[in-house]
PyMOL commands that place a pseudoatom at each C-alpha (Angstrom):
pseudoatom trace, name=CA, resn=UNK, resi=1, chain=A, elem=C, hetatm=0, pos=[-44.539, -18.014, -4.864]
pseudoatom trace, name=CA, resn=UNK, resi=2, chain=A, elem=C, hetatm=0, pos=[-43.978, -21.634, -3.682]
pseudoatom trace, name=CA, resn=UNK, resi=3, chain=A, elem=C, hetatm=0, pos=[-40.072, -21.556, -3.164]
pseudoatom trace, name=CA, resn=UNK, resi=4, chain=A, elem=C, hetatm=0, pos=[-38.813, -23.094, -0.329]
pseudoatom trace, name=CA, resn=UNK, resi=5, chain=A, elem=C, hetatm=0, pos=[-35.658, -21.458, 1.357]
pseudoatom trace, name=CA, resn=UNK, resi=6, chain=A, elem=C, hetatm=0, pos=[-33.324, -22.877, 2.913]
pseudoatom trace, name=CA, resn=UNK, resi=7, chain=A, elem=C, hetatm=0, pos=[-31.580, -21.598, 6.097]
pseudoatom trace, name=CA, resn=UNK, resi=8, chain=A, elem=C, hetatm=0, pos=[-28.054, -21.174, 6.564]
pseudoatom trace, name=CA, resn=UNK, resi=9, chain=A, elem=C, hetatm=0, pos=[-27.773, -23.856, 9.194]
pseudoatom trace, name=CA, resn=UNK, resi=10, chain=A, elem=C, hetatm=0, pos=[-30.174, -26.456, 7.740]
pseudoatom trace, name=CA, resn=UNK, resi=11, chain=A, elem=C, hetatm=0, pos=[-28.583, -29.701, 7.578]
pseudoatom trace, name=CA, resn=UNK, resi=12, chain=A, elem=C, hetatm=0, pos=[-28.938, -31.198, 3.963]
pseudoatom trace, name=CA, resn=UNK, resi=13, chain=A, elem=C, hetatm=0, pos=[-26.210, -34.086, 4.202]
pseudoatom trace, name=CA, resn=UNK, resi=14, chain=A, elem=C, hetatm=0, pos=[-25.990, -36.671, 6.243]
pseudoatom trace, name=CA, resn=UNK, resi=15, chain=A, elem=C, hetatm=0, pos=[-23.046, -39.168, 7.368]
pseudoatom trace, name=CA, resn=UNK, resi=16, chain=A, elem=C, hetatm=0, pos=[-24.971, -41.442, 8.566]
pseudoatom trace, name=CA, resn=UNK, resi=17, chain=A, elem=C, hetatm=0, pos=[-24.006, -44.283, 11.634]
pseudoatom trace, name=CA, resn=UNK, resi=18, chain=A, elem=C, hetatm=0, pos=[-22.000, -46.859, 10.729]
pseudoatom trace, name=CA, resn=UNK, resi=19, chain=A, elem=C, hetatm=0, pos=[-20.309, -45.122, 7.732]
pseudoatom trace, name=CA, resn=UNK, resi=20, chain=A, elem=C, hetatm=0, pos=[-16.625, -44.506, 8.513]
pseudoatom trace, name=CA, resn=UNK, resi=21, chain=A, elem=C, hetatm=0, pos=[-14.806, -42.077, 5.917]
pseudoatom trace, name=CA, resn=UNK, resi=22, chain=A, elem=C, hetatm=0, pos=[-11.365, -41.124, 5.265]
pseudoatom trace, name=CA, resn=UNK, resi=23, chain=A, elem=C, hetatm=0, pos=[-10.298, -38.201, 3.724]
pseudoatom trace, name=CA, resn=UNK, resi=24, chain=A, elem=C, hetatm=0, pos=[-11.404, -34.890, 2.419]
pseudoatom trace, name=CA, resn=UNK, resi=25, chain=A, elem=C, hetatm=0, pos=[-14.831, -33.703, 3.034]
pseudoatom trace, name=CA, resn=UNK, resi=26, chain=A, elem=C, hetatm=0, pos=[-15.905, -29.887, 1.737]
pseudoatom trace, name=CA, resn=UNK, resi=27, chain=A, elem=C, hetatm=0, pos=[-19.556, -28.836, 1.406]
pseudoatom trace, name=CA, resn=UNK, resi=28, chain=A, elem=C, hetatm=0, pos=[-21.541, -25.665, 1.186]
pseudoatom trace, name=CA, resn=UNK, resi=29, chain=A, elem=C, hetatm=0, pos=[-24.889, -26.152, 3.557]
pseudoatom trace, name=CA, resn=UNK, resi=30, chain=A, elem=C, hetatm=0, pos=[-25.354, -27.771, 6.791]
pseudoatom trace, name=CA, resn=UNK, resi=31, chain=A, elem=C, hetatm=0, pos=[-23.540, -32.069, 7.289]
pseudoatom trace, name=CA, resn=UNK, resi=32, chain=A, elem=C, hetatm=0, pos=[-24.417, -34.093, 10.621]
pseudoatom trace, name=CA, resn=UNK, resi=33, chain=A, elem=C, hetatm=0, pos=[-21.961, -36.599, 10.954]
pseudoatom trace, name=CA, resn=UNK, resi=34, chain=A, elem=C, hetatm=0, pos=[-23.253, -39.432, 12.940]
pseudoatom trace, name=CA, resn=UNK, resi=35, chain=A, elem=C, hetatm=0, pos=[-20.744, -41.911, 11.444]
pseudoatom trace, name=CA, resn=UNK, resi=36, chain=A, elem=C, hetatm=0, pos=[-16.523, -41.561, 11.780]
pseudoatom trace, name=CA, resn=UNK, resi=37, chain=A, elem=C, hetatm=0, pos=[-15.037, -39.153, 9.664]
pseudoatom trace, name=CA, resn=UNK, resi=38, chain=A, elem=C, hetatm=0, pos=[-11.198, -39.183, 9.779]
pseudoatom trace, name=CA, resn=UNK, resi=39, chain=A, elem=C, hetatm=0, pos=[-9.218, -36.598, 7.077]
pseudoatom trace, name=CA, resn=UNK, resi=40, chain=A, elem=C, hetatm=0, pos=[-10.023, -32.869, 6.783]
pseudoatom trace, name=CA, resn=UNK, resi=41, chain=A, elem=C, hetatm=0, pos=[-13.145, -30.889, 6.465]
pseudoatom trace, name=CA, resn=UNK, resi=42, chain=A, elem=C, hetatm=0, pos=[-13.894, -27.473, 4.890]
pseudoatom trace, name=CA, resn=UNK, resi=43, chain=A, elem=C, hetatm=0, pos=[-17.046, -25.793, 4.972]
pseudoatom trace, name=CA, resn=UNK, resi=44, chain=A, elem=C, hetatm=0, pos=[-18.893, -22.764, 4.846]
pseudoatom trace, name=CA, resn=UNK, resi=45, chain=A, elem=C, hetatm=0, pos=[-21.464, -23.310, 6.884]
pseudoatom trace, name=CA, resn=UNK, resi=46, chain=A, elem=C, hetatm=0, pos=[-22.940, -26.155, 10.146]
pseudoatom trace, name=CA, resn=UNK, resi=47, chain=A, elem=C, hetatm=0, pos=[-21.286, -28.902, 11.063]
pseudoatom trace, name=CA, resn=UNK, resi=48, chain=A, elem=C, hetatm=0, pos=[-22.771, -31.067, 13.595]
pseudoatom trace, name=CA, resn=UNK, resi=49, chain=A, elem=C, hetatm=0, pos=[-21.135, -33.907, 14.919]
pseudoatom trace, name=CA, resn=UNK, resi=50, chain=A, elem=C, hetatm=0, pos=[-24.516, -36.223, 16.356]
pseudoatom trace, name=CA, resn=UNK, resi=51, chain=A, elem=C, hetatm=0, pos=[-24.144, -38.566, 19.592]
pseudoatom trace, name=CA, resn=UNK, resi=52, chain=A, elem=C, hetatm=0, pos=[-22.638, -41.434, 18.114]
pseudoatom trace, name=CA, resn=UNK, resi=53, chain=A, elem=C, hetatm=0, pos=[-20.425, -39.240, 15.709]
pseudoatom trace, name=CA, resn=UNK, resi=54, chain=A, elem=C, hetatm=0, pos=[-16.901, -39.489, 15.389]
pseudoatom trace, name=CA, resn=UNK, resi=55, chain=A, elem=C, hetatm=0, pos=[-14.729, -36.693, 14.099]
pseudoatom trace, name=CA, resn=UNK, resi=56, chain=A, elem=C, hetatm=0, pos=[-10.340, -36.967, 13.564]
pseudoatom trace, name=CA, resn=UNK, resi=57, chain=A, elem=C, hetatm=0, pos=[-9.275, -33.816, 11.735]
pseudoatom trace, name=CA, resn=UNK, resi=58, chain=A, elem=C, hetatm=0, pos=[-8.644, -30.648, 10.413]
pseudoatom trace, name=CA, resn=UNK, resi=59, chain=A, elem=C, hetatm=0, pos=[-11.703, -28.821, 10.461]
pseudoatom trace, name=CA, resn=UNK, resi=60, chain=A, elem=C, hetatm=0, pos=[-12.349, -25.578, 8.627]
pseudoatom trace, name=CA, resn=UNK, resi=61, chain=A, elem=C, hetatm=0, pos=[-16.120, -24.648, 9.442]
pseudoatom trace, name=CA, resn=UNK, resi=62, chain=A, elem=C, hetatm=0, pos=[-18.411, -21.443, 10.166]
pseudoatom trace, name=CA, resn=UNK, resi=63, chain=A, elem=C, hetatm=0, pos=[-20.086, -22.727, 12.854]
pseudoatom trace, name=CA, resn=UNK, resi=64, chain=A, elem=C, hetatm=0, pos=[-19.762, -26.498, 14.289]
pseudoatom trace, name=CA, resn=UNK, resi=65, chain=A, elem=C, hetatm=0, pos=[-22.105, -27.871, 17.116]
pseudoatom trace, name=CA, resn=UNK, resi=66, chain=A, elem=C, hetatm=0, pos=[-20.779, -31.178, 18.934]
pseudoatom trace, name=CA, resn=UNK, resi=67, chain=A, elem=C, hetatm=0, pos=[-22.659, -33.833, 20.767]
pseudoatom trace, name=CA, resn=UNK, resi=68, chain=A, elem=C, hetatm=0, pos=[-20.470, -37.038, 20.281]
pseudoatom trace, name=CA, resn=UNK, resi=69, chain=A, elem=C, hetatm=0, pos=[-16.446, -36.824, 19.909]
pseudoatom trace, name=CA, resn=UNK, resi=70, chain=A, elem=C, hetatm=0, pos=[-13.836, -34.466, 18.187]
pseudoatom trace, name=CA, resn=UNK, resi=71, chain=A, elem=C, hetatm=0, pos=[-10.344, -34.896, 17.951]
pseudoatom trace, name=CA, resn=UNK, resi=72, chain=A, elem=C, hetatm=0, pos=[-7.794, -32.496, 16.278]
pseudoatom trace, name=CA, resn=UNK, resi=73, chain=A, elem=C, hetatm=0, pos=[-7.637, -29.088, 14.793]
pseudoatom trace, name=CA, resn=UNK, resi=74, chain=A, elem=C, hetatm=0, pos=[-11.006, -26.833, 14.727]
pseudoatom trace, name=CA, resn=UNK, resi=75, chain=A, elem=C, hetatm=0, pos=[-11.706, -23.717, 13.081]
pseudoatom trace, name=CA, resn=UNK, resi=76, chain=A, elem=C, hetatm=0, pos=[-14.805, -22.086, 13.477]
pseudoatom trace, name=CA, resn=UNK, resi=77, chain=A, elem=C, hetatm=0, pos=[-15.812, -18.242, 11.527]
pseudoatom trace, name=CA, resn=UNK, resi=78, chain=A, elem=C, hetatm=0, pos=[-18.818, -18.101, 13.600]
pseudoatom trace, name=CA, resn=UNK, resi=79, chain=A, elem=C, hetatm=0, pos=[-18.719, -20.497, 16.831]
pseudoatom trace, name=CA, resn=UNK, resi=80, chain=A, elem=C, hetatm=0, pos=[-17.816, -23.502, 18.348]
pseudoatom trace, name=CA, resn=UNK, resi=81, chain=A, elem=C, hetatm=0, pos=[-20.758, -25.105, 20.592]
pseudoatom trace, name=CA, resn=UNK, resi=82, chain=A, elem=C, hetatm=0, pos=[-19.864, -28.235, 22.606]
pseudoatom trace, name=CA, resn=UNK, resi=83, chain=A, elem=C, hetatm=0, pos=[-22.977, -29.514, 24.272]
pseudoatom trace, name=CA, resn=UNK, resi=84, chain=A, elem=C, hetatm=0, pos=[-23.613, -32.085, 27.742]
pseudoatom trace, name=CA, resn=UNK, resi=85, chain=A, elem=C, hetatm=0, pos=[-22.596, -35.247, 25.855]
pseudoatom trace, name=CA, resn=UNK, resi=86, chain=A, elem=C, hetatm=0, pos=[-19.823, -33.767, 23.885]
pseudoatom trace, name=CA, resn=UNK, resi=87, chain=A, elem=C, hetatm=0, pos=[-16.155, -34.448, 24.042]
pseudoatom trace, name=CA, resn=UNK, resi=88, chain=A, elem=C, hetatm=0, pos=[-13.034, -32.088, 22.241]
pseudoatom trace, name=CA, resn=UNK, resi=89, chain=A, elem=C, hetatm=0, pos=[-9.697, -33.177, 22.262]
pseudoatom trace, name=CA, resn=UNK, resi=90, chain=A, elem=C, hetatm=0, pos=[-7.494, -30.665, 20.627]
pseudoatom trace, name=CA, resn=UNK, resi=91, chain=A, elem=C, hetatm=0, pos=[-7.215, -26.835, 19.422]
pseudoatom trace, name=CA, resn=UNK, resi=92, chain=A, elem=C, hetatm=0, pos=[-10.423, -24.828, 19.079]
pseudoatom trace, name=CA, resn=UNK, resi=93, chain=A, elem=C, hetatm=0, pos=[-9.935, -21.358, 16.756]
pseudoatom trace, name=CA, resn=UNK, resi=94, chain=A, elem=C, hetatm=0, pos=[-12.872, -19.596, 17.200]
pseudoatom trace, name=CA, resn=UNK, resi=95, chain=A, elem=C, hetatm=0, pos=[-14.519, -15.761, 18.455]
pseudoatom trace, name=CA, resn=UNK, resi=96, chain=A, elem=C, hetatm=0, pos=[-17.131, -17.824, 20.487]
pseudoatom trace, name=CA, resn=UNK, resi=97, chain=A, elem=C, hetatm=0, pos=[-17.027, -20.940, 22.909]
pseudoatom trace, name=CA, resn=UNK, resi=98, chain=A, elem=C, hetatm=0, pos=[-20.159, -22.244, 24.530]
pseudoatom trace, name=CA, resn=UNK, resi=99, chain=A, elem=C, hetatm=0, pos=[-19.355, -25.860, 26.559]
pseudoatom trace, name=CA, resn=UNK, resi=100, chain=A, elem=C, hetatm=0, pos=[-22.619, -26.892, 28.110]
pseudoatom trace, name=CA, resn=UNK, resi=101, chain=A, elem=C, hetatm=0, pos=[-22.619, -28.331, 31.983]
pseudoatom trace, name=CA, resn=UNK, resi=102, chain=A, elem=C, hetatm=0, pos=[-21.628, -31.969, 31.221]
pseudoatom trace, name=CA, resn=UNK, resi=103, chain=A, elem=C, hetatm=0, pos=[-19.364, -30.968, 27.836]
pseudoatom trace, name=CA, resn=UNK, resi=104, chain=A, elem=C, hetatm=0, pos=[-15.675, -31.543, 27.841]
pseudoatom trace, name=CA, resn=UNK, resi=105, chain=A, elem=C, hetatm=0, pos=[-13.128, -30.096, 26.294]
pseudoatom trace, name=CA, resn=UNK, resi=106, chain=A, elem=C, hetatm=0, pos=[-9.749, -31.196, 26.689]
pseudoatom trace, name=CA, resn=UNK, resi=107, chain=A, elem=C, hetatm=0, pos=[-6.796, -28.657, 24.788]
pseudoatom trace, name=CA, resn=UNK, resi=108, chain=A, elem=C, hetatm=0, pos=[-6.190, -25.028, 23.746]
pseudoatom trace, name=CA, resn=UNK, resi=109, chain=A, elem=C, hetatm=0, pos=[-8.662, -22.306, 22.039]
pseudoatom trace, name=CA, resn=UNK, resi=110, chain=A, elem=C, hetatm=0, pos=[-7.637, -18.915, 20.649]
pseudoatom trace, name=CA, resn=UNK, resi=111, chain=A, elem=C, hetatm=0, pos=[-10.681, -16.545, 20.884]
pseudoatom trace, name=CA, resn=UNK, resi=112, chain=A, elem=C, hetatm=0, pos=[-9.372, -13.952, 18.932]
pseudoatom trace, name=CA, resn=UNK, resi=113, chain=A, elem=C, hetatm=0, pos=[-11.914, -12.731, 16.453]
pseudoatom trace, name=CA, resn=UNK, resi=114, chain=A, elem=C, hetatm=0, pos=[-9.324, -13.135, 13.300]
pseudoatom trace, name=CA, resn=UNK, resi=115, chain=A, elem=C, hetatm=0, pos=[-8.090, -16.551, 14.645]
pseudoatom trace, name=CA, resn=UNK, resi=116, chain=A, elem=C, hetatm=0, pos=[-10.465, -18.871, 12.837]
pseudoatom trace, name=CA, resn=UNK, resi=117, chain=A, elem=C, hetatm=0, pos=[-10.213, -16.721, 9.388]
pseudoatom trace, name=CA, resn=UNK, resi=118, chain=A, elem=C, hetatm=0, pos=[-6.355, -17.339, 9.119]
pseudoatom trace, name=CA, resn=UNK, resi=119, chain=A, elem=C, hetatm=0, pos=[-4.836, -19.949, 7.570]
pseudoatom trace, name=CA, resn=UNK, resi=120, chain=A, elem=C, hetatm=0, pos=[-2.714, -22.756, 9.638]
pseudoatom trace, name=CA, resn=UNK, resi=121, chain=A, elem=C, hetatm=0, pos=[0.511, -21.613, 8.380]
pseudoatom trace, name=CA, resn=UNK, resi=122, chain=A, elem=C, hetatm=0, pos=[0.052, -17.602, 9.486]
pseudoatom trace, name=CA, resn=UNK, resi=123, chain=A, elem=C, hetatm=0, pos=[-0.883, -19.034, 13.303]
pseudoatom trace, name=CA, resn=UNK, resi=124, chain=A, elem=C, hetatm=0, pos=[2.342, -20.046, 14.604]
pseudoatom trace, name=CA, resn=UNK, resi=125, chain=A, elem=C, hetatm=0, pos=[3.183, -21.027, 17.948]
pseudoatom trace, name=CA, resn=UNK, resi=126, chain=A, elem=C, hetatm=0, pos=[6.886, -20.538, 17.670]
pseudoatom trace, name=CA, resn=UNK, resi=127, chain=A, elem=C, hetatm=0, pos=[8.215, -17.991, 20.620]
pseudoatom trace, name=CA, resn=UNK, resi=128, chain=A, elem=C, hetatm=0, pos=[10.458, -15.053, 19.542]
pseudoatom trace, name=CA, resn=UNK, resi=129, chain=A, elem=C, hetatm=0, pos=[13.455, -13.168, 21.823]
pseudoatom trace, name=CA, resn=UNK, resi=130, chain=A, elem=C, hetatm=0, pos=[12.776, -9.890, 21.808]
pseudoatom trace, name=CA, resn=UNK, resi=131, chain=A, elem=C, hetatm=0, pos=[15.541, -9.480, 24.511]
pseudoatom trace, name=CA, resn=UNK, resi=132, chain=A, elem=C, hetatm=0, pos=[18.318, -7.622, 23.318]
pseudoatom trace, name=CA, resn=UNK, resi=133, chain=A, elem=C, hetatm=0, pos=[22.076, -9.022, 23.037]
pseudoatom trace, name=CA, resn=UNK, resi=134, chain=A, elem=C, hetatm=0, pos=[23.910, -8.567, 26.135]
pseudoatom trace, name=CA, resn=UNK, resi=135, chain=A, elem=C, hetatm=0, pos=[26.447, -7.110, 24.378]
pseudoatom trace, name=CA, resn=UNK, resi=136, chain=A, elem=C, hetatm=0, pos=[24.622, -4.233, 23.039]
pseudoatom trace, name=CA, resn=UNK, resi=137, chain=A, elem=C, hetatm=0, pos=[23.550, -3.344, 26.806]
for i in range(1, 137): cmd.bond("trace and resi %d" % i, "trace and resi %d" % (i + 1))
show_as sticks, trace
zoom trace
């Protein structure tokens, strides 16, 4: 039979350079973004983020692969790969880091394997006193 399959990490959409969006992005198979994309982004599947690519936001992937810049909140089911020419400013949520010699990656990741599945609102940094009063000493 003649049907061509697709992989889960083939790209099939393309931002291309010189396209700056704002807003929300979602898609179901594989997006390079070699343009800016400013907003939020929810996927299921690859995102890569190309030389020249700009990325400012809230990002809900399963697996994201970065070669140009990143700035803001990424979650990742599967894993987070910054490569030699890549640049991350922000929080990383993810079960699996890989920065390449060269790759920077400037803010906080959470490696827990649950982190990335859970929404924003259930992850929260606030600290709790679990000292008791002194009082009750």
């Amino acid at each position: 039979m003649g049907f061509k399959r697709e992989k889960p990490d083939e790209i099939v959409s393309i931002l291309g350079e010189g396209v700056d969006f704002e807003g929300e992005v979602s898609f179901a198979k594989g997006l390079r973004v070699d343009g800016t994309i400013r907003g939020k982004i929810s996927a299921g599947a690859l995102l890569v983020i190309g030389p020249g690519g700009k990325v400012e936001a809230d990002v809900k992937t399963a697996r994201a692969s970065i070669n140009g810049e990143f700035r803001g909140s990424l979650r990742a089911e599967d894993r987070v790969e910054i490569h030699r020419d890549g640049k991350v400013h922000g929080e990383i949520y993810t079960p699996c880091l890989i920065i390449e010699a060269g790759g920077t990656f400037d803010g906080r990741c959470n490696m827990s394997d649950h982190a990335a599945r859970q929404p924003e609102a259930a992850q929260s940094s606030e600290t709790v006193d679990i000292r008791p009063e002194p009082d009750k000493l």
